[in-house]
C-alpha positions in Angstrom: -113.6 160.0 101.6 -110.3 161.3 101.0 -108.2 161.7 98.2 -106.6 158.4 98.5 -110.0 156.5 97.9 -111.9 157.3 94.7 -115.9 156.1 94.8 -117.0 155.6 91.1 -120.5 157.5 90.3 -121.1 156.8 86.9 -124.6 155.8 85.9 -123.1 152.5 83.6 -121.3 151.3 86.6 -124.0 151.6 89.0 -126.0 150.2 86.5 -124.4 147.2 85.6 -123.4 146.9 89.6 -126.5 146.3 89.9 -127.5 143.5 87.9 -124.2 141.8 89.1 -125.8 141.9 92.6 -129.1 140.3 91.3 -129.1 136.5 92.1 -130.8 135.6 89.0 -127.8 137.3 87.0 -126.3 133.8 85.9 -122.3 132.9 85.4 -122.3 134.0 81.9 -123.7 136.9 82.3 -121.8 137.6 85.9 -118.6 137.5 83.9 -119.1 140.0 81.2 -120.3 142.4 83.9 -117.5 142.0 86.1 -114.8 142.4 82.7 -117.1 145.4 82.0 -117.2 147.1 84.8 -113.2 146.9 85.3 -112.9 148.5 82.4 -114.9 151.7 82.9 -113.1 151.8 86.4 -109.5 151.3 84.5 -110.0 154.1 82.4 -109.9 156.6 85.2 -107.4 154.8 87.3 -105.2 155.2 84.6 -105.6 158.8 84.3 -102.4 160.0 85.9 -100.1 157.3 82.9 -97.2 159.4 82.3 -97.2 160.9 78.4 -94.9 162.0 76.2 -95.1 163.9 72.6 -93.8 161.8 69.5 -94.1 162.7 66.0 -96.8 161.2 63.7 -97.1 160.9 60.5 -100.8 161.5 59.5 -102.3 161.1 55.6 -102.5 164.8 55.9 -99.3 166.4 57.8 -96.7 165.5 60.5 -97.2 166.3 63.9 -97.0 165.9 68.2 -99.0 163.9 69.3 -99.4 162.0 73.1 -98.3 158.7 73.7 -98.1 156.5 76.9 -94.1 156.5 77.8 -92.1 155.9 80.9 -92.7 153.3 83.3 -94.8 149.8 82.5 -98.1 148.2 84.0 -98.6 145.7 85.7 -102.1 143.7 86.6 -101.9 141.5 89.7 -105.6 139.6 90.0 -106.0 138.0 93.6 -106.7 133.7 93.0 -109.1 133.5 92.5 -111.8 136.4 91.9 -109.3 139.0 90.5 -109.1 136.9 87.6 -112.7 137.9 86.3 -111.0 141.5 86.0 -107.9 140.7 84.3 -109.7 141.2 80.6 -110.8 144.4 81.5 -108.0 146.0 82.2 -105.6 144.2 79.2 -108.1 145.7 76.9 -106.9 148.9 77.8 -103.6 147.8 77.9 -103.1 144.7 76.2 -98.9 144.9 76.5 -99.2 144.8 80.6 -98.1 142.2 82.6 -100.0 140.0 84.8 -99.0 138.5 88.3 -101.0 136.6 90.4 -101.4 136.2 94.2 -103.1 133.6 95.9 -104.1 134.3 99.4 -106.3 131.6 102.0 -107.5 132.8 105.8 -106.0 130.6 108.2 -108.6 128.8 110.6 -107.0 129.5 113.6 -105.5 132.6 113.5 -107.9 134.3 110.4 -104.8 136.0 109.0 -103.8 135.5 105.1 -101.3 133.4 104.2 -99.9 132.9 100.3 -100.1 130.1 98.6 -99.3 130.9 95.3 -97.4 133.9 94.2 -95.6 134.6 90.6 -95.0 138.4 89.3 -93.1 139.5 86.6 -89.6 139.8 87.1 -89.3 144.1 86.4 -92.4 144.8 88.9 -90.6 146.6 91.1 -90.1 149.1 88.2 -94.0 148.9 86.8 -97.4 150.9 87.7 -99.0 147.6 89.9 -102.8 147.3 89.8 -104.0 144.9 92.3 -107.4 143.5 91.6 -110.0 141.8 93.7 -113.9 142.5 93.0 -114.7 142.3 96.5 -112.8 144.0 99.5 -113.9 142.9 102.8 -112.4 142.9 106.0 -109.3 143.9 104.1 -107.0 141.5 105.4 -106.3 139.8 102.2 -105.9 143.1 100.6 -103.6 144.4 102.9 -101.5 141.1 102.8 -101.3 141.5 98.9 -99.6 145.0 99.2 -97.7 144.0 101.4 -95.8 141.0 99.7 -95.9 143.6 96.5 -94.1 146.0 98.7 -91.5 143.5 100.1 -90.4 143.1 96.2 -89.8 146.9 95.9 -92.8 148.1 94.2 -93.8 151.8 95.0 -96.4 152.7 93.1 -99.4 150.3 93.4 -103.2 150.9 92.8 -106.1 148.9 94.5 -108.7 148.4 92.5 -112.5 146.4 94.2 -115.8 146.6 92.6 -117.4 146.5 96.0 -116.1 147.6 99.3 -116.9 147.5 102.6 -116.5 150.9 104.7 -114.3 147.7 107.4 -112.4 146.9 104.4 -111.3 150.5 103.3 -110.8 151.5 106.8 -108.3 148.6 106.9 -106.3 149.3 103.7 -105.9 152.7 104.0 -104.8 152.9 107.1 -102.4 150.0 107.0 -101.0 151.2 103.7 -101.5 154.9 103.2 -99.7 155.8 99.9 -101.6 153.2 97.4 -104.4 154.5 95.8 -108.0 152.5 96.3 -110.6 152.1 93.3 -113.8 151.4 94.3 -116.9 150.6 92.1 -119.1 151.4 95.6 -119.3 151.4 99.1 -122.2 148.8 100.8 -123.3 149.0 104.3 -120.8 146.8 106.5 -120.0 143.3 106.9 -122.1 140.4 108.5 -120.8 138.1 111.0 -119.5 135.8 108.6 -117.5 138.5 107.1 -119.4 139.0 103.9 -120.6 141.9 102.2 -123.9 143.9 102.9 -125.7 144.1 100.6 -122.9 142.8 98.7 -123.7 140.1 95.8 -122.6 136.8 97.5 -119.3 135.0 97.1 -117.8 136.8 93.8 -115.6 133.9 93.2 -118.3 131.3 92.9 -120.3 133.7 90.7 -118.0 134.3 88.3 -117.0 130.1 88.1 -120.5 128.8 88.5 -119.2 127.0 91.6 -121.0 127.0 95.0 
């Protein structure tokens, strides 16, 4: 992979990929993982926030120290799986903002369409981390950049738990200058377009609904 895609290989995210793909992991359990993992994943996908020195004053002296500075985050979940990684990432950041997109495939032609779309009213000015534990065939993805695009943002991050090689292929090539998060790579899709090995339909995993 190239720099634009970063594959995670850290033994607590395999691990707890893991159990998230067992189908005994129940709802309860599904939900913690998935908050968890987004977490470890945010810390490095956050790496390049820009810093600046302020002064502190410590029990012992004053000094420079490094705080966060310059332009704001944004979390944008897709409806409705993304929301299972919204906690993750506001306990790094609790002050971010949080959109959400809601995407559906259309029947006839398989494209995404939007349903539902709401973003804070600066986002064209914020770091935008688009979240969505599985990415697939890409198309919704791709479709999610592209209405954040159409409102002016720049500098948006792509953030999946699992990914399909079809999926990053798709993304990256359609949108070149985001940068694409991903927990690990599976095999391919099926026919129906899920994820293999994958671990089943994260939406209804993290809900309890089938």
């Amino acid at each position: 992979m190239d720099n634009q895609v970063v594959i995670f290989d850290h033994p607590l995210i395999s691990h707890k990929i893991s159990i998230l793909r067992d189908v005994n992991t129940g709802s309860k359990q599904f939900r913690e993982l998935v908050e968890e993992i987004a977490m470890l994943m945010g810390y490095e996908a956050l790496r390049d926030l820009p810093t600046e020195y302020v002064e502190v004053k410590t029990p012992i002296t004053t000094t420079k120290s490094k705080m966060i500075t310059g332009k704001k985050v944004a979390i944008v979940p897709i409806l409705r799986a993304g929301l299972g990684m919204v906690e993750g990432i506001l306990a790094l950041i609790p002050t971010a903002k949080v959109g959400h997109i809601g995407l559906y495939r259309d029947e006839e032609t398989l494209e995404p369409q939007e349903y539902y779309c709401k973003l804070p009213n600066d986002i064209a000015n914020s770091i935008v981390i688009i979240l969505d534990p599985m990415l697939a065939t890409g198309g919704s993805a791709v479709a999610a950049v592209d209405f954040l695009k159409a409102r002016g943002c720049k500098n948006i991050k792509f953030m999946s738990l699992i990914a399909a090689p079809e999926g990053i292929k798709k993304l990256t090539s359609s949108h070149p200058d985001i940068q694409l998060y991903c927990g690990c790579i599976d095999e391919k899709l099926n026919e129906n377009g899920y994820i293999v090995p994958g671990l089943g339909d994260a939406g209804d995993r993290i809900f309890g609904t089938k």
